[in-house]
C-alpha positions, 0 to 999 in steps of 0.5 A: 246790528249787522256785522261790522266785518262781514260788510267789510270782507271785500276792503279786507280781501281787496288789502290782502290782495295788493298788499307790498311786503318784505320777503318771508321765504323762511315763513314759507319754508317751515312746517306751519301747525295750527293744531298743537297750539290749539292744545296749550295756553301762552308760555304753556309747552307741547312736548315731542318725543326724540330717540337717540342713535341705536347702538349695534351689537353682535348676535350671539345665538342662545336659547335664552333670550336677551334682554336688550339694551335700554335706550333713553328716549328724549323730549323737546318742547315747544311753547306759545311764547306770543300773542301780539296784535295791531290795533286800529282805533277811530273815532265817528269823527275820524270816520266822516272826515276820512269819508270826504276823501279818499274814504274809510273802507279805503283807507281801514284796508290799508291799515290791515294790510300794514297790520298784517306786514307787520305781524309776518314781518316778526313771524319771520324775523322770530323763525329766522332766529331759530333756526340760526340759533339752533343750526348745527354748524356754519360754513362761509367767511364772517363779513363776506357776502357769499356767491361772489364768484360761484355757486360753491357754497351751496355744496358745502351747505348740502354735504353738512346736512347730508353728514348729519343723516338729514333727508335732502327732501323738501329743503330750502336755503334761505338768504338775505337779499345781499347774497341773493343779489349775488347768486343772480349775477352769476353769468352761469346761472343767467345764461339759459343754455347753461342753466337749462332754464330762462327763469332767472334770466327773464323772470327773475326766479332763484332757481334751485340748486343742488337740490336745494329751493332757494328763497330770499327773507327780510327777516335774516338776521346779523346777531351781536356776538358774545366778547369771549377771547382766549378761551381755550379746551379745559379737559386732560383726556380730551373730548371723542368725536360727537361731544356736545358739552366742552369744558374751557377755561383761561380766557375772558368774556361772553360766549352766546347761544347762536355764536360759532365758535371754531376750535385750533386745526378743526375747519369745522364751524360748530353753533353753541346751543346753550351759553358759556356758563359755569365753565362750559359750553354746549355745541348744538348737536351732532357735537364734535366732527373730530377729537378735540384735545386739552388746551385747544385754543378757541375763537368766537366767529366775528358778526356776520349775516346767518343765512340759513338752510333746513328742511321743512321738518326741522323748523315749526312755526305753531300758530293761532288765534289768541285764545278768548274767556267762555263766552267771548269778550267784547267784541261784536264781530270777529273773523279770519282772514289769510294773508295770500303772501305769507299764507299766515292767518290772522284774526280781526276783531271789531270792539265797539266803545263811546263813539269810537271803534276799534278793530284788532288785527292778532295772532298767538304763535312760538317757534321751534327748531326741533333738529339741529342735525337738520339746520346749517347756518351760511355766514355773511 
């Protein structure tokens, strides 16, 4: 029997080609790894090893040598947390029915062209989400599109970043097509001589600013908030400059991983880590900008579109073939085939039944933002 897939590369390729898609520029701004994945099973972790800030001390000359001080050395982990596929059935029937039309190689090339989007499209949706989830902090105004008027935003966006230590190599701000909109009606940015650039102007190309590549995404998200209201600090001594876990009590509600919360005379809008429970709630790291004191009233930022930045670095996407028994399954054919918009590779796989046929188009991945210090949020 020839193979199936092998004979209908040139329709696969032909549909990966002219293929019409949504947006994925958070896809193509994270670190894509093929090969952790290729060690872990579904829901099985890859771990990564993370050392904390050093503490200095003075020298103090001797003729013993010091011990040193120990330093804790932290882990994170990843996981393969999905493994989807569209499958695509038919039928001998179906197959000469089609042939009096438009033709099954046709129309089979368009079926994995959808198949494809769809998968990216929950590729990118999944990044988007961790990378707000796992932001260090947020800037913007909750409900207000941003570049309005300027460009401004994209600075405060770079000096989170740049206080947090991050290097302002290889990062890109990734935004709706509401905010994108709006950064490419700025008359500055249109006019070439101010610019230095037509791109914008005749090509349509989000240049970048700041030193940061700007990217548009169908996959931003605008997440429900959690309800809290009326909380406020529960600690007498107050917390230092760097605290991550925040005790708080009086007020009422849910308190979400991913929400922003602002404390009383702190400008600063800090993403929650991990949800108010037991009385606590932790912010993503670096944690506090400034001293926080006892009965600090807090607020939950109302829902808003979460534009993200971060470097590359920051945010992985691990990704691969769903993995098969010794020996394969019951597939006759199988092959690989890269999507040229999202530069994702996907796995097609032809099953063979009573008359009738069925070709699965699927993938494994799970995503992970590994350094909060690396990510902001823009509100929306």
């Amino acid at each position: 029997m020839a193979n199936i897939l092998t004979n209908l590369a040139a329709d696969l390729y032909k549909a990966a080609d002219v293929v019409g898609r949504e947006l994925t520029g958070v896809i193509s701004s994270a670190t894509i790894n093929g090969d952790a994945s290729d060690r872990v099973a579904l829901n099985d972790v890859v771990r990564s090893h993370f050392t904390r800030a050093a503490t200095a001390v003075d020298n103090a000359p001797s003729m013993t040598i010091p011990e040193g001080t120990d330093q804790t050395v932290d882990s994170k982990t990843l996981s393969i947390t999905k493994s989807r596929g569209v499958q695509i059935p038919w039928t001998g029937e179906d197959i000469r029915h089609v042939n009096n039309g438009a033709g099954f190689e046709t129309i089979y090339g368009d079926q994995i062209r959808q198949a494809m989007r769809t998968l990216a499209n929950e590729i990118e949706v999944d990044l988007a989400t961790a990378a707000y989830v796992g932001a260090s902090r947020a800037y913007g105004t909750a409900g207000t599109t941003p570049f309005a008027s300027n460009f401004n935003d994209v600075a405060e966006l770079r000096k989170i970043l740049v206080d947090n230590g991050a290097p302002m190599t290889d990062v890109t701000m990734v935004l709706n097509t509401a905010a994108g909109t709006k950064l490419r009606n700025l008359a500055q940015l249109q006019k070439a001589n101010e610019n230095g650039s037509g791109q914008l102007l005749r090509n349509g190309v989000l240049l970048d600013l700041q030193g940061i590549m700007l990217k548009e995404s169908a996959g931003i998200q605008l997440p429900a908030v959690g309800t809290g209201a009326s909380y406020q600090v529960n600690n007498a001594s107050g917390y230092a400059v760097g605290a991550t876990t925040i005790a708080l009590d009086t007020g009422s509600g849910t308190i979400l991983a991913g929400d922003i919360i602002t404390f009383a005379g702190d400008t600063n809008k800090y993403v929650v880590a991990t949800a108010l429970t037991g009385g606590n709630v932790v912010l993503a790291a670096p944690g506090l900008r400034q001293t926080l004191a006892d009965n600090v009233a807090v607020t939950v930022t109302a829902a808003s579109t979460r534009n993200v930045v971060f470097h590359r670095n920051a945010l992985e996407l691990a990704i691969r073939a769903p993995a098969m028994p010794a020996g394969g399954d019951a597939a006759v054919d199988a092959m690989t085939i890269q999507d040229p918009y999202s530069g994702l590779v996907f796995e097609v796989r032809a099953y063979k039944g009573f008359q009738k046929a069925m070709f699965n188009v699927s993938a494994a991945w799970g995503t992970k933002l590994w350094k909060p210090e690396f990510a902001a949020v823009l509100l929306g």
